[in-house]
C-alpha positions as CSV (number, residue, x, y, z in Angstrom):
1,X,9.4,-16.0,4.4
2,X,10.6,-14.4,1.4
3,X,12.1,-11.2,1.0
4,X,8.6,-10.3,-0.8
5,X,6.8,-11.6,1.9
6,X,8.4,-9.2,4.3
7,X,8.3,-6.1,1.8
8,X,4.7,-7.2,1.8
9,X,3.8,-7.0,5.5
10,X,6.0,-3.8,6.3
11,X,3.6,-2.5,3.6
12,X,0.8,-3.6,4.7
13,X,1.6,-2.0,8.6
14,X,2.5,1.3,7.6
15,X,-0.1,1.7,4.7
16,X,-2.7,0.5,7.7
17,X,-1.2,2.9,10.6
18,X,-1.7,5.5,8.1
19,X,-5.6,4.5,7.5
20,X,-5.9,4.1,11.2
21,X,-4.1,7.6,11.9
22,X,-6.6,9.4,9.2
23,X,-9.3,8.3,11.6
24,X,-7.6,9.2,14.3
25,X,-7.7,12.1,12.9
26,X,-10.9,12.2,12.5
27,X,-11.8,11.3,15.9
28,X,-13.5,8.0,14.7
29,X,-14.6,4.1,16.8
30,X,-12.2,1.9,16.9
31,X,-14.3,-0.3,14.2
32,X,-13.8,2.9,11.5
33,X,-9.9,2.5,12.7
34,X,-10.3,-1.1,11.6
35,X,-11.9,-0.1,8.6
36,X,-9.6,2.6,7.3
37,X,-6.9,0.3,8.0
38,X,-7.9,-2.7,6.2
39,X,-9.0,-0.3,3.2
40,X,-5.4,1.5,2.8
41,X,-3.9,-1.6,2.9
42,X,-5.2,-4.2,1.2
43,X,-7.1,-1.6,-1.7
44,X,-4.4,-1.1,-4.2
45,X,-3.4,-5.1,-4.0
46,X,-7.0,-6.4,-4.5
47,X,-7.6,-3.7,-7.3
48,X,-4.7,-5.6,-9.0
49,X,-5.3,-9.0,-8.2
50,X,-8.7,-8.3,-9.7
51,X,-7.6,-6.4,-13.1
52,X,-4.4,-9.5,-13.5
53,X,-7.2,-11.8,-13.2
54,X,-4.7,-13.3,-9.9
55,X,-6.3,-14.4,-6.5
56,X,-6.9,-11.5,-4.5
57,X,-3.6,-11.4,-2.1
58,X,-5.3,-11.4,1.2
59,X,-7.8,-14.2,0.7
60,X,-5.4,-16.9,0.7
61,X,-5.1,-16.7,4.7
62,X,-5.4,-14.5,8.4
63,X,-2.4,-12.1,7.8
64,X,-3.0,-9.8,6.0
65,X,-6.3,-9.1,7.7
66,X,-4.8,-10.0,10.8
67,X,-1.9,-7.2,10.1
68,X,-5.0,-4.6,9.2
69,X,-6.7,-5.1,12.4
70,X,-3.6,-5.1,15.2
71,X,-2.4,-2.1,13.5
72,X,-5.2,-0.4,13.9
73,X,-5.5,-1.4,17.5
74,X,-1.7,0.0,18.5
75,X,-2.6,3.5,16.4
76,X,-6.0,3.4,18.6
77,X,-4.3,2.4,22.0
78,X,-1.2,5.2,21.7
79,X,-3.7,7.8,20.7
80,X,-3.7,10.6,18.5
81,X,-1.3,12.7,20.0
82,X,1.1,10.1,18.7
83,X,0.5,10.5,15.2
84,X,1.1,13.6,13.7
85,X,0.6,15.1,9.9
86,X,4.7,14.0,9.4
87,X,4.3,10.3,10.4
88,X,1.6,10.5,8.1
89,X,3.2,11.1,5.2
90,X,6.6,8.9,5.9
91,X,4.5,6.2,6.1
92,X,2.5,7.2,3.1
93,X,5.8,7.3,1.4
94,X,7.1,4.2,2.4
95,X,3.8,2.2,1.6
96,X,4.0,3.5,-1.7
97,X,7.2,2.2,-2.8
98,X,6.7,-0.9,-1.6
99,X,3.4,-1.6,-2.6
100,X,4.8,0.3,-6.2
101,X,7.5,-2.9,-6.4
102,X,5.2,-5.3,-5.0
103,X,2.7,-4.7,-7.6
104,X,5.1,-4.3,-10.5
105,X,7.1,-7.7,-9.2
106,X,3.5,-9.3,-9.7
107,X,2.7,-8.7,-13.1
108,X,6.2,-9.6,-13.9
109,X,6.0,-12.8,-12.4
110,X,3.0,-13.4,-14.1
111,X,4.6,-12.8,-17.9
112,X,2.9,-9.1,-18.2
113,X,4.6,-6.5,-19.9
114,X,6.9,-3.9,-18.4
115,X,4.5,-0.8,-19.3
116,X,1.7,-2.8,-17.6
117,X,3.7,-4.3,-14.6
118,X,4.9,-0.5,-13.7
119,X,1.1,0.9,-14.3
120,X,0.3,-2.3,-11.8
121,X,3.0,-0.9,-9.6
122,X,1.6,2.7,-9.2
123,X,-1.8,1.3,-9.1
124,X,-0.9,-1.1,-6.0
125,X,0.8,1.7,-4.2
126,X,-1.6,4.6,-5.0
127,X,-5.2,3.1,-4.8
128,X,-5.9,2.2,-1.1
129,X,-4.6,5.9,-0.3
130,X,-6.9,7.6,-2.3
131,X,-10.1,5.2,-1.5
132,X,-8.5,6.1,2.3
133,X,-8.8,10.2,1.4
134,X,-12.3,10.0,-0.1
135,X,-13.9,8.1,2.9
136,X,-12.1,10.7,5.1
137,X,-14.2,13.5,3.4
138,X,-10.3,14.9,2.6
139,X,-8.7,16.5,-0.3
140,X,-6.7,13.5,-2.1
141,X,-2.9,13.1,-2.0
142,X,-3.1,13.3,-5.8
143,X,-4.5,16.9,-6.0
144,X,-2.1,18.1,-3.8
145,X,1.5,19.2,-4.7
146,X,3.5,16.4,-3.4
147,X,4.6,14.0,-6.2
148,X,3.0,10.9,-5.4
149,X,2.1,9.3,-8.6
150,X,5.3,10.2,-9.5
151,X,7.5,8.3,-7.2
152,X,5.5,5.0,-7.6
153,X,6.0,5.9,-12.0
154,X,9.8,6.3,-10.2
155,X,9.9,3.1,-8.1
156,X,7.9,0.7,-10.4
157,X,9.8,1.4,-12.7
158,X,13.3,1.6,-11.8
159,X,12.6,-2.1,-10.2
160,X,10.8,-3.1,-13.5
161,X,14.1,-1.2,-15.3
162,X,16.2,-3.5,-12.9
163,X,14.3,-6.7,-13.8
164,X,14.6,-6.5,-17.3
165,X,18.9,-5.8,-17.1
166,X,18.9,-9.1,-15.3
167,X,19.9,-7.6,-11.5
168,X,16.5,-8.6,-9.4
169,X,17.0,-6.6,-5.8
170,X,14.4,-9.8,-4.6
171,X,12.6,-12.5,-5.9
172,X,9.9,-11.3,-8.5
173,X,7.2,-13.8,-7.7
């Protein structure tokens, strides 16, 4: 397993815990926990597979899915008293870089250009958060104050930045 691979599944767990924890939240079944998971964490990925013309990520086998639905069973079994508005957000924040580098790695790897590979980026690691908001009847992240686009602008670009001087921090592929 690459270093990709692994950047890719801590992604897709903490991006899914924090689909799972908005229906927590909301006091949904254990299928809407499923749901919300999957939806986070694979949105922003198939959105880009689809516009890259690429085959959709999580098609190609069980993990991914697999990931999405264990995830949501550990947020469901500790209960909501676990989760808690902060937990939220850190693992809002730490989907979103990743999935902000995994994106832009992608469209590198596949010969796009660097202003298209970092809107790739921001699209991967924004999308499935905000589908996640609007099916929880909840403001989205983006109206808010927080800076969200902005640190996947930050953290697409600084690895697309990186890429281009010749120092890759992992395998852009």
């Amino acid at each position: 397993m690459t270093p990709l691979d692994l950047l890719s599944y801590a992604g897709i767990v903490v991006f899914a815990a924090s689909g799972a924890i908005a229906a927590a939240q909301a006091k949904h079944t254990i299928v809407e926990f499923i749901f919300f998971a999957t939806v986070t964490a694979i949105g922003g990925g198939t959105v880009r597979d689809l516009l890259i013309d690429a085959p959709v990520f999580w098609v190609t086998g069980n993990g991914p899915l697999a990931v999405c639905v264990v995830t949501a069973l550990l947020v469901w079994l500790l209960g909501e008293r676990f989760w808690n508005a902060p937990v939220l957000l850190w693992f809002d924040a730490f989907g979103l870089v990743a999935f902000a580098v995994l994106g832009a790695a992608k469209a590198l790897a596949l010969g796009f250009p660097a202003l298209v590979a970092i809107a790739m980026g921001v699209l991967t690691g924004t999308f499935g958060g905000i589908v996640r908001d609007v099916i929880a009847s909840r403001p989205s992240i983006l109206l808010g104050r927080e800076i969200y686009v902005t640190c996947a602008i930050v953290s697409a670009g600084l690895f697309v930045l990186l890429n281009r001087l010749g120092l890759e921090a992992m395998p852009a592929g």
